[in-house]
N, CA, C and O atoms as a MOPAC input file, in Angstrom:
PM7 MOZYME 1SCF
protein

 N      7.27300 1    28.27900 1    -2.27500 1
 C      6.08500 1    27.48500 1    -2.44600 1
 C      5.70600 1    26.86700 1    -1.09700 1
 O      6.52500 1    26.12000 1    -0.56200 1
 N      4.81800 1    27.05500 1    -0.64800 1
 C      4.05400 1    26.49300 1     0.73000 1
 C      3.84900 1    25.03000 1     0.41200 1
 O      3.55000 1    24.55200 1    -0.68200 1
 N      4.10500 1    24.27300 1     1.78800 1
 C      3.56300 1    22.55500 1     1.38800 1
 C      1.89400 1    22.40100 1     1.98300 1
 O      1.51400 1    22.49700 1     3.15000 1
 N      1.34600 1    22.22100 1     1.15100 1
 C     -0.25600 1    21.69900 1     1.83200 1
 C     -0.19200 1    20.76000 1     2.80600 1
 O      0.81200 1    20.05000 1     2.75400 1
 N     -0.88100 1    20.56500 1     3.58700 1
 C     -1.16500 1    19.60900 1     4.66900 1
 C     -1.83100 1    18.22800 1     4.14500 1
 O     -2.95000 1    17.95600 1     4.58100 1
 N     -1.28600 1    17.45200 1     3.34800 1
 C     -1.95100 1    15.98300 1     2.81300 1
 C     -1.31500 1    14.46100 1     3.60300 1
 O     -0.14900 1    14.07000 1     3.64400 1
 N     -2.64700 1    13.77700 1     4.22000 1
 C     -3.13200 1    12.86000 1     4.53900 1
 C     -1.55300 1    11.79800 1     4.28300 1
 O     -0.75100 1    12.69500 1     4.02300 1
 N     -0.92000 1    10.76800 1     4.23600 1
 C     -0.24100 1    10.03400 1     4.38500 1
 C     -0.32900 1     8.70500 1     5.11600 1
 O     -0.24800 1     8.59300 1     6.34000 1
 N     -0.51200 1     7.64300 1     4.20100 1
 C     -0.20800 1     6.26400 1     5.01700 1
 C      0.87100 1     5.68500 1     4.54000 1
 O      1.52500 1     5.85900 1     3.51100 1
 N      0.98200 1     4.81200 1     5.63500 1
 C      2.20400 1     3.86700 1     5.23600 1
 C      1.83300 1     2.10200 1     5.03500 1
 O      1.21500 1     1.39000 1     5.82700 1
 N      2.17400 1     1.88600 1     4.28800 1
 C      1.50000 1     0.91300 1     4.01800 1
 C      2.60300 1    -0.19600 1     4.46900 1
 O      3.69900 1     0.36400 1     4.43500 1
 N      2.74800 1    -1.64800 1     4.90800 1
 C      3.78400 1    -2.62900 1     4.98000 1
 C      3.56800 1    -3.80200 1     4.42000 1
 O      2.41800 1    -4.20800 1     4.59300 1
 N      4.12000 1    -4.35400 1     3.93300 1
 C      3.25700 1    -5.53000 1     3.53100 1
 C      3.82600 1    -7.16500 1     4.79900 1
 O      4.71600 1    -7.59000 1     5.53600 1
 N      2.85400 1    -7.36900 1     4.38200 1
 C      3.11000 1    -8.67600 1     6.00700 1
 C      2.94800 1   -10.20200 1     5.16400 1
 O      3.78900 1   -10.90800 1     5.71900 1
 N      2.38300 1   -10.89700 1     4.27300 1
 C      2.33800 1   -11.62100 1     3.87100 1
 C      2.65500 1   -11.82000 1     2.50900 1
 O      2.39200 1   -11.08700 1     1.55600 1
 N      3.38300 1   -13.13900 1     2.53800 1
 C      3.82400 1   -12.94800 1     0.60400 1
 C      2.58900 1   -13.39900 1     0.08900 1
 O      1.56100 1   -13.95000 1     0.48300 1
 N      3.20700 1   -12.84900 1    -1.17900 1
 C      2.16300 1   -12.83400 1    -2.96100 1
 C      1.75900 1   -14.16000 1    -3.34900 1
 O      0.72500 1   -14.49600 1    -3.92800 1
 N      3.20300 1   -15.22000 1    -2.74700 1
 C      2.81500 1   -15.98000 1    -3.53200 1
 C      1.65700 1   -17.18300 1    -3.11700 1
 O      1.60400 1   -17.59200 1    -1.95700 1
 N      0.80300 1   -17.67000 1    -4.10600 1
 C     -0.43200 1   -19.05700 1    -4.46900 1
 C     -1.41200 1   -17.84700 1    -4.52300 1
 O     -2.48200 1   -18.44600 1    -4.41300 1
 N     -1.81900 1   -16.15700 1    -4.65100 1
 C     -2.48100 1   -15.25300 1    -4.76300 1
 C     -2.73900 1   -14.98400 1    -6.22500 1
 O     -1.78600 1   -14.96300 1    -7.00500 1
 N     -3.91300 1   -14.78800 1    -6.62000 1
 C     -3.93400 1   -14.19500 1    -7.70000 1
 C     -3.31000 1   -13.36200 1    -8.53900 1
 O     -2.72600 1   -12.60200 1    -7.76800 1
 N     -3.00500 1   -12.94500 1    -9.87800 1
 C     -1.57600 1   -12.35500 1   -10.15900 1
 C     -2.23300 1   -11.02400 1    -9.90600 1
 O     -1.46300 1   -10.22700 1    -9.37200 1
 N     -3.40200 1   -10.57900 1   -10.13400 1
 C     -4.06600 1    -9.10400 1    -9.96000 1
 C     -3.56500 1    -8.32400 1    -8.44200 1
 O     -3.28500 1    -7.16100 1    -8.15300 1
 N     -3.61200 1    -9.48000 1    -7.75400 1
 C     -3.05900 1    -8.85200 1    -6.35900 1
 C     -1.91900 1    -8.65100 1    -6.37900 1
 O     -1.43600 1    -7.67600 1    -5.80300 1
 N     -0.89200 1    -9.89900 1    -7.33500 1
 C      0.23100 1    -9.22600 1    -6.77900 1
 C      1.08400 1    -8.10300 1    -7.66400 1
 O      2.13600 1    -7.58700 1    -7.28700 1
 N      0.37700 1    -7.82700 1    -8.97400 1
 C      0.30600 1    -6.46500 1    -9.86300 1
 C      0.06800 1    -5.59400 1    -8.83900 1
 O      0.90500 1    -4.69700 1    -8.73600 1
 N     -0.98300 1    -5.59600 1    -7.91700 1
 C     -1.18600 1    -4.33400 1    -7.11400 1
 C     -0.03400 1    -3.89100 1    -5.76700 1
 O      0.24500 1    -2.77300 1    -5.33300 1
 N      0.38700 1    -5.03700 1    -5.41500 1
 C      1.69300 1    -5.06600 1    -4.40500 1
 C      2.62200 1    -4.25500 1    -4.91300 1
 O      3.13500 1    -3.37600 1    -4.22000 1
 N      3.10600 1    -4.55300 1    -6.80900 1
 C      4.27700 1    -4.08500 1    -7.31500 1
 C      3.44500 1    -2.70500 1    -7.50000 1
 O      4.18800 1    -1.80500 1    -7.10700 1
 N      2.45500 1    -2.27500 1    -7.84900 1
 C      1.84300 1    -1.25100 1    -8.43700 1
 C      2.09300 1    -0.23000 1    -6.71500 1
 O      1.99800 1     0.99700 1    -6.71300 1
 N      2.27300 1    -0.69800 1    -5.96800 1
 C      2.15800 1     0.18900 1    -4.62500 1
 C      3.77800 1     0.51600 1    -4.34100 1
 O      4.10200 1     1.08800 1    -3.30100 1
 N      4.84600 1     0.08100 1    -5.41600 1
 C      6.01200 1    -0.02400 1    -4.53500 1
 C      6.29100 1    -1.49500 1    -3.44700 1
 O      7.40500 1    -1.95300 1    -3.70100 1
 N      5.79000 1    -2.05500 1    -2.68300 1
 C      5.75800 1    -2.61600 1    -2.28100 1
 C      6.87400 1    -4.26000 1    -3.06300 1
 O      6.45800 1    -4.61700 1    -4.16500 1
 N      7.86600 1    -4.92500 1    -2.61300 1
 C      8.62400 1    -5.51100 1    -3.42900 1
 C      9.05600 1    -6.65700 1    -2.41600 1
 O     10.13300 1    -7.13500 1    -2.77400 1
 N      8.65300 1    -7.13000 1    -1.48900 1
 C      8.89200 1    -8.01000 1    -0.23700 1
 C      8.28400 1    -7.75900 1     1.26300 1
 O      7.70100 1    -6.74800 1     1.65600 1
 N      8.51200 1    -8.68200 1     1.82700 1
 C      7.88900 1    -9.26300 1     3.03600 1
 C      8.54700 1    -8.14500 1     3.75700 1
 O      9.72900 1    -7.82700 1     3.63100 1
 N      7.62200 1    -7.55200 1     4.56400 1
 C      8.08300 1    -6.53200 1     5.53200 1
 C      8.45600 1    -5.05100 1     4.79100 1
 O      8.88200 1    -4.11900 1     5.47500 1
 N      8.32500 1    -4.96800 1     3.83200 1
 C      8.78900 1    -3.73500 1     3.27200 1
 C      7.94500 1    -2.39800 1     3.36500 1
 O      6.78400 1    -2.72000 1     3.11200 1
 N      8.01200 1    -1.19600 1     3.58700 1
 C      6.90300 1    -0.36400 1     3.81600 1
 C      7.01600 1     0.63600 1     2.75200 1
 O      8.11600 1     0.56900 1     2.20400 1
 N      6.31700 1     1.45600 1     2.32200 1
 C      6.26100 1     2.45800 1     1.88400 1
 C      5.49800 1     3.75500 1     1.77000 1
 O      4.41200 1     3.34100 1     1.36400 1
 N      5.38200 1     5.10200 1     1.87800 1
 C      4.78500 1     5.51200 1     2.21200 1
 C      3.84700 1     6.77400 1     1.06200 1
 O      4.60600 1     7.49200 1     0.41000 1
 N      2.71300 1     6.94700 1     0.90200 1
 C      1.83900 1     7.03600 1    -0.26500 1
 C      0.88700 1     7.81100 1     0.34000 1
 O      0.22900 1     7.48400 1     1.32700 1
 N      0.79000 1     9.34300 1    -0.56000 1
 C     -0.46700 1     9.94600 1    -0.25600 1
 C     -1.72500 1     9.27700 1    -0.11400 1
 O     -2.03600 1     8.46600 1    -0.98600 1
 N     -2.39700 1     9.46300 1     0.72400 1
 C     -3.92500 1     9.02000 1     0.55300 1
 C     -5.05800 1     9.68200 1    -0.33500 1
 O     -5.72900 1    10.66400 1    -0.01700 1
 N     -5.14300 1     8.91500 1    -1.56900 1
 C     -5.72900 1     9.66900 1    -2.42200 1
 C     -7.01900 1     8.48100 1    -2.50300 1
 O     -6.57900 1     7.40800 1    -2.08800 1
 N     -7.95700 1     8.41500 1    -2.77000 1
 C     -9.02300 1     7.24200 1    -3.20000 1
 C     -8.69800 1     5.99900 1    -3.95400 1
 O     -9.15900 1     4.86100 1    -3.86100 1
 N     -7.46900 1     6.68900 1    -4.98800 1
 C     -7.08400 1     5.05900 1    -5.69300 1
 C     -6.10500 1     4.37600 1    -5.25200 1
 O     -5.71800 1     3.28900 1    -5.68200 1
 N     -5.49600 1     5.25000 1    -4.01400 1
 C     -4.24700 1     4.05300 1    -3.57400 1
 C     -5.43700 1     3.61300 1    -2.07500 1
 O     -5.10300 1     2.51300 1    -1.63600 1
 N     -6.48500 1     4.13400 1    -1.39100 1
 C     -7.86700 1     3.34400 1    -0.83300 1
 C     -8.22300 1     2.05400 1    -1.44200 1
 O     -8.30800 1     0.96200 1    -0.87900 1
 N     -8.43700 1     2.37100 1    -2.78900 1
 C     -8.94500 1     1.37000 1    -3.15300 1
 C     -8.31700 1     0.33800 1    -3.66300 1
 O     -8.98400 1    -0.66700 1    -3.90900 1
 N     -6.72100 1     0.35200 1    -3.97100 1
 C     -5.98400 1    -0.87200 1    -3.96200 1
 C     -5.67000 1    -1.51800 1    -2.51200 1
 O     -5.48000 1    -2.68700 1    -2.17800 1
 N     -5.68500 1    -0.59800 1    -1.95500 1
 C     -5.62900 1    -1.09900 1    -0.25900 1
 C     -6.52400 1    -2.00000 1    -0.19400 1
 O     -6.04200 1    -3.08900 1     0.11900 1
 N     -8.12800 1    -2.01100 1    -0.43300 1
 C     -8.80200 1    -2.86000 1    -0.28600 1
 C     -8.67600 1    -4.12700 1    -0.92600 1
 O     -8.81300 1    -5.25500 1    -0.45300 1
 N     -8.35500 1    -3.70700 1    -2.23000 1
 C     -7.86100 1    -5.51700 1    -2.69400 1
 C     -7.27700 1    -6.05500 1    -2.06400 1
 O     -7.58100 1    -7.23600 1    -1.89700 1
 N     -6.01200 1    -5.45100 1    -1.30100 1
 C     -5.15700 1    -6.29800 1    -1.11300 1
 C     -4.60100 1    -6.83400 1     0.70300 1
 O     -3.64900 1    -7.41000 1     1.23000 1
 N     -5.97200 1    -6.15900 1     1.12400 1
 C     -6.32100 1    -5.79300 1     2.54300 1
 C     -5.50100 1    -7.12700 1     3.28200 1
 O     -4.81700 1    -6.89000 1     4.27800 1
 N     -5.57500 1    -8.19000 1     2.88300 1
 C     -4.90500 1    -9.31300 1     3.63400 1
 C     -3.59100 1    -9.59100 1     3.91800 1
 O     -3.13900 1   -10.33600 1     4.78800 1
 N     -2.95700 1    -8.84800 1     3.01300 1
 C     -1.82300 1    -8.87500 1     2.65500 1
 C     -0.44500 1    -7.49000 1     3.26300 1
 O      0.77200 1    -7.48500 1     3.07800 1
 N     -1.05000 1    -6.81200 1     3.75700 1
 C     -1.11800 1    -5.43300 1     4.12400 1
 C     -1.35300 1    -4.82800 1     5.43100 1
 O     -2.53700 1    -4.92500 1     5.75000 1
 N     -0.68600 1    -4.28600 1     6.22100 1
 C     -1.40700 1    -3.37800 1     7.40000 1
 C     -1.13200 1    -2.15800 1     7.17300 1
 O     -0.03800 1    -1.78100 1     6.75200 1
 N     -1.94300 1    -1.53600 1     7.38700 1
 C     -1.81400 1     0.21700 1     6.83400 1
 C     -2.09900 1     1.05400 1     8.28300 1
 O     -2.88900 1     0.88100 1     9.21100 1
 N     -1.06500 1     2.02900 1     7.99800 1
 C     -1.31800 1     3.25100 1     9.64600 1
 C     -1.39300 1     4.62500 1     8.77600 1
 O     -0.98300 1     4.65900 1     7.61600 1
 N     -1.87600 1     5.60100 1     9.34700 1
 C     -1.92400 1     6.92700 1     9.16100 1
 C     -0.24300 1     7.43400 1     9.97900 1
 O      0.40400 1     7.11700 1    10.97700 1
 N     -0.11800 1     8.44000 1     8.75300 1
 C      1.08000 1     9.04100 1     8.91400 1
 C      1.32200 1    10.74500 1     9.25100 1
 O      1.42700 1    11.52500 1     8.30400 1
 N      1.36600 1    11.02500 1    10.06800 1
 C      0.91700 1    12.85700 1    10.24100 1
 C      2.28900 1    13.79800 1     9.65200 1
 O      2.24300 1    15.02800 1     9.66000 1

């Protein structure tokens, strides 16, 4: 089976959850994401985009080749 060539970020998280809305921090646990400094790394598909954006403050994201 051949591997396709798909997109990859890594996401880290830099600031805690907590005094944040609980929706954001559903989306932290929803990413893997489980503490300060922790990274993980997640196809780039549109819906892990668009939890990125919720949680844009909380988060620095790089492209992964």
């Amino acid at each position: 089976m051949a591997k396709s060539k798909e997109n990859k970020v890594k996401i880290t998280q830099t600031k805690s959850s907590i005094g944040y809305n609980i929706k954001q921090k559903r989306t932290l646990e929803a990413l893997g994401l489980r503490k300060m400094n922790h990274s993980v790394t997640l196809v780039n598909t549109p819906q892990i985009q668009g939890m990125i954006t919720k949680i844009q403050h909380l988060v620095a994201v790089e492209e992964v080749n």
